[in-house]
C-alpha positions as CSV (number, residue, x, y, z in Angstrom):
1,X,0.0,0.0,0.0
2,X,2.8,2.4,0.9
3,X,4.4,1.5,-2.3
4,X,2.0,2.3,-4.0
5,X,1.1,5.5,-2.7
6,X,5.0,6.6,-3.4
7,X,4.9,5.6,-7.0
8,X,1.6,7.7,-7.9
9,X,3.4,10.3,-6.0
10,X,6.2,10.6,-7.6
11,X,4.1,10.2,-10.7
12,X,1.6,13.2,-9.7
13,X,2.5,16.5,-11.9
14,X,4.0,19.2,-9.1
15,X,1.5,21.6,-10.2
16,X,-1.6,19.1,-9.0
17,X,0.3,18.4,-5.9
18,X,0.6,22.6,-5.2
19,X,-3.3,23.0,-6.1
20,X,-4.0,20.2,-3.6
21,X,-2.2,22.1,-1.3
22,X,-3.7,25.0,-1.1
23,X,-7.2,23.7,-1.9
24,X,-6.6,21.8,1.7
25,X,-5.0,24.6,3.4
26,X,-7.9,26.9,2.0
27,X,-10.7,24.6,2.8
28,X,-9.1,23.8,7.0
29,X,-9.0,27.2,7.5
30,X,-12.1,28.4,5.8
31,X,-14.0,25.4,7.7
32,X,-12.2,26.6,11.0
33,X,-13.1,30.0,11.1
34,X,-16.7,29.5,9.7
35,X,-17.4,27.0,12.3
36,X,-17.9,30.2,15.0
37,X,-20.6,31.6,13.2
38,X,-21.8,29.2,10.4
39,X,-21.1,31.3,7.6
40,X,-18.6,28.8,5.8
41,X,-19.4,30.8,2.7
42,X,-18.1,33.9,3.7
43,X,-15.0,32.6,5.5
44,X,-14.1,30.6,2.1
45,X,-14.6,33.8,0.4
46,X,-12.3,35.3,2.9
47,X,-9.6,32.8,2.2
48,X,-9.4,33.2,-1.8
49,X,-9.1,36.9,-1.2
50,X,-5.9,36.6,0.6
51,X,-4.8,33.9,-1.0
52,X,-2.3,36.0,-3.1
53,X,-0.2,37.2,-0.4
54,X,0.4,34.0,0.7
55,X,1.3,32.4,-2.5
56,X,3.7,35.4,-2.6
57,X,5.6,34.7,1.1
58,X,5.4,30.7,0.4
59,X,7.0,30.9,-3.0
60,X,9.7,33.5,-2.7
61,X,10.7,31.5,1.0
62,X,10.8,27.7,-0.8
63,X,11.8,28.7,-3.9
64,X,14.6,31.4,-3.5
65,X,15.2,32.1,0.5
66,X,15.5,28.0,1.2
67,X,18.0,26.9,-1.5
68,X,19.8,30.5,-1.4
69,X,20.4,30.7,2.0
70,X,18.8,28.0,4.5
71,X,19.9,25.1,2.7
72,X,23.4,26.6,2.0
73,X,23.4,26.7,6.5
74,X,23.2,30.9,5.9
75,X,20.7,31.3,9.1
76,X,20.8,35.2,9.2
77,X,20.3,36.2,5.7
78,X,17.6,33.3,5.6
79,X,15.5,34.5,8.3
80,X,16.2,38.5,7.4
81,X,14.8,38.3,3.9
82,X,12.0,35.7,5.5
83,X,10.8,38.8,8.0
84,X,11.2,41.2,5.4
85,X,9.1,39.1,2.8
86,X,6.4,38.3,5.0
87,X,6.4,42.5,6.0
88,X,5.8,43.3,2.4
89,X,3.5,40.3,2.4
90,X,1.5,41.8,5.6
91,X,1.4,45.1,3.9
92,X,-0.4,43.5,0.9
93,X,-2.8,41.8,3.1
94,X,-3.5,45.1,4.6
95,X,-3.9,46.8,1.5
96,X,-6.8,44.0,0.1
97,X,-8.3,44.4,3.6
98,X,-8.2,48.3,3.2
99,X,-9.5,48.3,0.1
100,X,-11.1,45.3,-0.6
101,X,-12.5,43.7,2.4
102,X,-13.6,47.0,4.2
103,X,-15.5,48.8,1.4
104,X,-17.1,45.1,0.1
105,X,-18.2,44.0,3.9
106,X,-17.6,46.6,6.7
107,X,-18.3,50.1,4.6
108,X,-19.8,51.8,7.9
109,X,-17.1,50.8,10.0
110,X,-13.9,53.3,10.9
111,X,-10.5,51.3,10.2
112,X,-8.5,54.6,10.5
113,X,-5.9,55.4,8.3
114,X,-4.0,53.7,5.7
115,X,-0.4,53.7,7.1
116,X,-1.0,51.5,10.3
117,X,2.4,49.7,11.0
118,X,0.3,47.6,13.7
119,X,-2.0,46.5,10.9
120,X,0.9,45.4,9.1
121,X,2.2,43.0,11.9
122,X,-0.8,41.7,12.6
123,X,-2.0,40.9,8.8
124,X,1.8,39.5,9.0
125,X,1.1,36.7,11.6
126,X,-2.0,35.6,9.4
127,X,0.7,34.2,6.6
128,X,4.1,33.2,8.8
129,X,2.1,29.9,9.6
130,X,1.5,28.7,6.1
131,X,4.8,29.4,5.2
132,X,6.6,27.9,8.0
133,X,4.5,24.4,6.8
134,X,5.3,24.9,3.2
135,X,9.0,25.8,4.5
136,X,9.1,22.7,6.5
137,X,7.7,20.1,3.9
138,X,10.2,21.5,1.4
139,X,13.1,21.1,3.4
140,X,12.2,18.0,4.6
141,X,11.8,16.8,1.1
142,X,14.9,18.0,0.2
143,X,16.2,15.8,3.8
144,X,14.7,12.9,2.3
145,X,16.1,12.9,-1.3
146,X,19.7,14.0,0.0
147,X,19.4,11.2,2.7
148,X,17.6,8.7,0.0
149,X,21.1,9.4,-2.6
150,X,23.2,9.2,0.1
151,X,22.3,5.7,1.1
152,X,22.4,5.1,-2.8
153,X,26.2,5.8,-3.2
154,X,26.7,3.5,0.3
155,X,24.5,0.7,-1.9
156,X,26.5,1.3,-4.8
157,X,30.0,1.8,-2.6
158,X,29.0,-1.3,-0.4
159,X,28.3,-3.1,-4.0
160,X,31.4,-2.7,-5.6
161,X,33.6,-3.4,-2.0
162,X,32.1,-6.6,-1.9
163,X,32.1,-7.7,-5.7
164,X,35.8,-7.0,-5.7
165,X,36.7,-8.7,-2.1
166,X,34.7,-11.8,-3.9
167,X,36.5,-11.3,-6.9
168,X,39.8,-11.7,-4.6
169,X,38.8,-14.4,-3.1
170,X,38.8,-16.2,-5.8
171,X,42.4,-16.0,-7.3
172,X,43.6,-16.3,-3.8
173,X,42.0,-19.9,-3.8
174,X,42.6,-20.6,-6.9
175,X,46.1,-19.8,-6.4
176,X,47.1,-21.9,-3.8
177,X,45.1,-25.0,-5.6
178,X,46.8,-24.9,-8.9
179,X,50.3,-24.7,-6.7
180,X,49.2,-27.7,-5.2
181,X,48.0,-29.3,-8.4
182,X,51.9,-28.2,-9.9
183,X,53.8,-29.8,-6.5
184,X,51.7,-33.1,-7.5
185,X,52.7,-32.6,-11.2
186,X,56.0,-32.5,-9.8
187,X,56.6,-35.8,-8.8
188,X,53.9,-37.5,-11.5
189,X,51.7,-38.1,-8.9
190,X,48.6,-40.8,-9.8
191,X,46.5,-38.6,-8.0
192,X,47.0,-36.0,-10.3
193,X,44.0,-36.9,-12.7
194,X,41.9,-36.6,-9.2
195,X,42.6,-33.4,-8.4
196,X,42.2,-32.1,-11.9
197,X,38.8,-33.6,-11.9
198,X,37.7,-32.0,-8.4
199,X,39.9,-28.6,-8.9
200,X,37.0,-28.6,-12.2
201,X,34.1,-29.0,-10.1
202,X,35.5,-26.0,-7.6
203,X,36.2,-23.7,-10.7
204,X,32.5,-24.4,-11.6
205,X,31.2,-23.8,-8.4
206,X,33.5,-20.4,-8.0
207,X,32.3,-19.6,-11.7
208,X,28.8,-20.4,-12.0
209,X,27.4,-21.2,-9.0
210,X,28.4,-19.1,-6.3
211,X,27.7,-16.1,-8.3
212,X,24.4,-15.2,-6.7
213,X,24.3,-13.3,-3.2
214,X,23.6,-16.2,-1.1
215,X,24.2,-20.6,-1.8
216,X,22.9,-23.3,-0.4
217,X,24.5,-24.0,2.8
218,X,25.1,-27.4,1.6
219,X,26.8,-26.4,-1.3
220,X,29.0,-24.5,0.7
221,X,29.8,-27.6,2.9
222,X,30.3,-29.7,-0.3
223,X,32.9,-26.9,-1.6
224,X,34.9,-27.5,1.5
225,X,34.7,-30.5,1.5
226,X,36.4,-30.9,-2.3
227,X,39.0,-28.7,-0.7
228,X,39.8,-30.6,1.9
229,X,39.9,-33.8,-0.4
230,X,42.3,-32.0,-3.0
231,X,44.7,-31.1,-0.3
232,X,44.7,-34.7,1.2
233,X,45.8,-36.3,-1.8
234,X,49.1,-33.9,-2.0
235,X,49.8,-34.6,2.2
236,X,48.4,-37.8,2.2
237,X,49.4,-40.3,5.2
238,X,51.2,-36.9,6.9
239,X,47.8,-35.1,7.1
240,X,45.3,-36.1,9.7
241,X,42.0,-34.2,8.9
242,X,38.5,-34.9,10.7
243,X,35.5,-33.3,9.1
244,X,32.2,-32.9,11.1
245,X,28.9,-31.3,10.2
246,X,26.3,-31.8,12.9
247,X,22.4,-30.3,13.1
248,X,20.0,-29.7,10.2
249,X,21.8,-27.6,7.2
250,X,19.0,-28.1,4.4
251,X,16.9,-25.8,4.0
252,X,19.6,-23.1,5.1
253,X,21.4,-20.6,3.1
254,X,24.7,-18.7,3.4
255,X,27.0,-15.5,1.1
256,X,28.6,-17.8,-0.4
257,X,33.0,-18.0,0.1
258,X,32.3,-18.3,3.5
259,X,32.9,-21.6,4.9
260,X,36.0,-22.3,2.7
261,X,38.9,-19.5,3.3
262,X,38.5,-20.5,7.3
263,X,39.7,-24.0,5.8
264,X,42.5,-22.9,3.7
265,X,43.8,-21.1,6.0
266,X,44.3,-23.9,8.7
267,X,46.3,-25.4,5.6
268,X,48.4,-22.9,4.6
269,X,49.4,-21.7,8.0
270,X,49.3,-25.1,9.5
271,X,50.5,-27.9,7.4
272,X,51.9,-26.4,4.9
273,X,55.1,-25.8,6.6
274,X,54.9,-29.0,8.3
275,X,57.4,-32.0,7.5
276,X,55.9,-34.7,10.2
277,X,52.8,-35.7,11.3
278,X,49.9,-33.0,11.5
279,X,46.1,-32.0,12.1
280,X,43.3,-30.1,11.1
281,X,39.8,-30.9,12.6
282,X,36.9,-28.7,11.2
283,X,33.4,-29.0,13.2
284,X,30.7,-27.1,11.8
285,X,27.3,-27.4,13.7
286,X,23.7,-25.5,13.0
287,X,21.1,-25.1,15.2
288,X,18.4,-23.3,14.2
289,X,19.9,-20.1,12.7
290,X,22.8,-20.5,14.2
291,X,25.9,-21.5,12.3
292,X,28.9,-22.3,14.5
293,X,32.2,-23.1,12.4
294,X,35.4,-24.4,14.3
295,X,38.6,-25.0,12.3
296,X,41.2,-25.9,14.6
297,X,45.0,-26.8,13.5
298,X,48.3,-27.7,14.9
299,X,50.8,-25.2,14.1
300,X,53.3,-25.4,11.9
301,X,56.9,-26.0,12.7
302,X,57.9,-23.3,10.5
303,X,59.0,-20.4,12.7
304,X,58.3,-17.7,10.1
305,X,53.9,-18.5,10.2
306,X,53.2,-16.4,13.1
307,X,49.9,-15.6,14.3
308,X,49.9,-12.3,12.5
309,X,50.5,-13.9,9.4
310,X,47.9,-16.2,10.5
311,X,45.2,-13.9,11.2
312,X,46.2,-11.5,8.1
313,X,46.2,-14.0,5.5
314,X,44.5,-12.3,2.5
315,X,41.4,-15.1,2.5
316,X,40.7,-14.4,6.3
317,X,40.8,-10.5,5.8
318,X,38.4,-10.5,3.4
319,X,36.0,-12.9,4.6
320,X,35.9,-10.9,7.7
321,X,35.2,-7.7,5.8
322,X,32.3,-9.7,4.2
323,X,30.6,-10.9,7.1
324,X,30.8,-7.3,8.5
325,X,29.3,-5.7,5.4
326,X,26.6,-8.7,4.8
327,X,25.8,-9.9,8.2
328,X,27.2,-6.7,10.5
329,X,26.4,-7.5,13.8
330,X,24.9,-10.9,13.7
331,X,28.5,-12.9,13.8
332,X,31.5,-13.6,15.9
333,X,35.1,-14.2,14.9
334,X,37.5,-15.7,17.7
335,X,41.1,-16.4,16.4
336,X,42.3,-18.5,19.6
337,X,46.3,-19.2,19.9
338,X,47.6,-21.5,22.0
339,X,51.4,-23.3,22.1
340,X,50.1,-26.0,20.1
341,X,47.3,-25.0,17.8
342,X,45.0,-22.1,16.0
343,X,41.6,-22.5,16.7
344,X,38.9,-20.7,14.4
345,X,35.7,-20.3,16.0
346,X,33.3,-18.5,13.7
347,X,29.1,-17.8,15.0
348,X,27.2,-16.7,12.4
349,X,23.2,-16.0,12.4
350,X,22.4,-16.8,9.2
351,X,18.8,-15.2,8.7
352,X,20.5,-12.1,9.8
353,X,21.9,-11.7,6.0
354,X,21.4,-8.0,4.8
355,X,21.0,-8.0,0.6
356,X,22.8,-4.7,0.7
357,X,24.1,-5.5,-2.8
């Protein structure tokens, strides 16, 4: 309904929407006063003959005084020409009540002389109200569409951030696969055929199918899952990995690029430097809305993966900019250190995704 009544709106010539105006304003007030003596008539009568002094006041104050001056934060001159236009426009109500109004309705009656400077302040304080609420819709209209283009360049801003930290994502991953694809090429590795077959279904995935703003959670799951299969056929026996996925994921939905760069990371900062025996164990569990992802790994012998490296791989910096811009509040990141593993733990609310591309 609301909808609606913006679109015919917008659509509604400005000139109809001004007529409507004053026919309202005209009518309230001619309603109002004639309501103390039942002469609606007359008071209506009353309100077309001053009309024109108010037309005056509202239209030089909207139309030159507000984007001149009040718009442009000029308060002084704004409300100095405002006074002096609604003066002149008080002097021309007392002039069509001198002439007009008096001779037309009140002939007998003694209004004294022309030049009454009282007069003048009084007929004044019949016109500041309309033109304080045609002053007040204006500007707040003017609010509105700055406020309503503002948040237009934070879509568009916020649209392009996220396209390119997507868009980064991928050649990050792909990178590191095809390295591992070229250290199995290396020694002519059987598996090789393998990994060329599953690296195929992640480039469609990346290509086609994550393309949208959110995937199925499952897909997701199944992506990181590939991943993790890939890189156990270039550690093989060395490379201990448990993957768990507890609670009811179908049905659910998720940006997708999310699940996996929590489970490179645990290989390139934790095994990849690693010569003996090592471990990865990823739990991911959702209940209800709730997504809870733990990736924890022992660390790597390699003295020169610290946890700043860890924590500021490309892959995790991005996918915590992500969750920030599409889920803001609704998720928690913990990177936990200890002297013999990482641990990711990563809660995510998963209805709480914003479409704010």
């Amino acid at each position: 309904m609301q909808k609606k009544f913006t679109v015919f709106y917008q659509k509604t010539p400005r000139v109809l929407k001004h007529i409507f105006f004053w026919l309202v304003f005209t009518t309230f007030f001619a309603v109002l006063w004639g309501s103390f003596n039942d002469d609606y008539l007359h008071q209506f009568k009353m309100q077309l003959l001053y009309l024109p002094e108010k037309l005056f006041a509202t239209y030089i104050t909207i139309y030159i005084l507000l984007p001149k001056y009040l718009l442009k934060e000029k308060y002084f001159p704004f409300f100095f020409w405002a006074l002096l236009v609604l003066l002149v426009a008080g002097a021309i109500h007392w002039l069509t009540a001198y002439y007009i109004e008096r001779p037309l309705y009140y002939p007998d009656d003694d209004w004294g002389g022309l030049w009454h400077p009282l007069k003048i302040l009084k007929s004044a304080t019949y016109i500041y109200p309309v033109v304080v609420l045609a002053t007040l819709i204006k500007f707040f209209k003017h609010w509105y569409r700055v406020q309503q283009d503002s948040q237009s360049l934070a879509r568009d801003k916020l649209q392009a951030e996220l396209k390119f930290l997507r868009a980064q994502i991928h050649p990050h991953f792909l990178f590191n696969t095809l390295n591992n694809l070229y250290a199995l090429a290396l020694k002519k590795s059987d598996s090789t055929p393998e990994i060329v077959l599953k690296l195929s279904d992640l480039l469609n995935y990346m290509l086609y199918e994550c393309n949208t703003e959110t995937v199925p959670l499952t897909k997701e799951i199944e992506l990181a899952k590939n991943y993790v299969a890939l890189e156990k056929l270039r550690y093989g026996e060395r490379l201990d990995v448990s993957f768990s996925v507890r609670g009811e994921i179908s049905g659910k939905t998720i940006a997708p690029m999310i699940v996996l760069p929590f489970v490179e990371n645990s290989f390139k900062h934790g095994v990849s430097g690693e010569t003996d025996h090592s471990w990865i164990s990823i739990d991911l569990n959702v209940k209800d809305d709730l997504l809870t992802l733990k990736v924890d790994n022992s660390k790597s012998t390699d003295q020169t993966i610290d946890e700043q490296n860890y924590r500021e791989g490309i892959g995790l910096q991005n996918v915590n900019r992500r969750l920030e811009l599409l889920y803001g509040g609704a998720y928690e990141l913990k990177v936990l250190d200890t002297d013999e593993s990482y641990l990711i733990v990563l809660k995510l609310h998963l209805n709480e995704y914003s479409q704010k591309t």
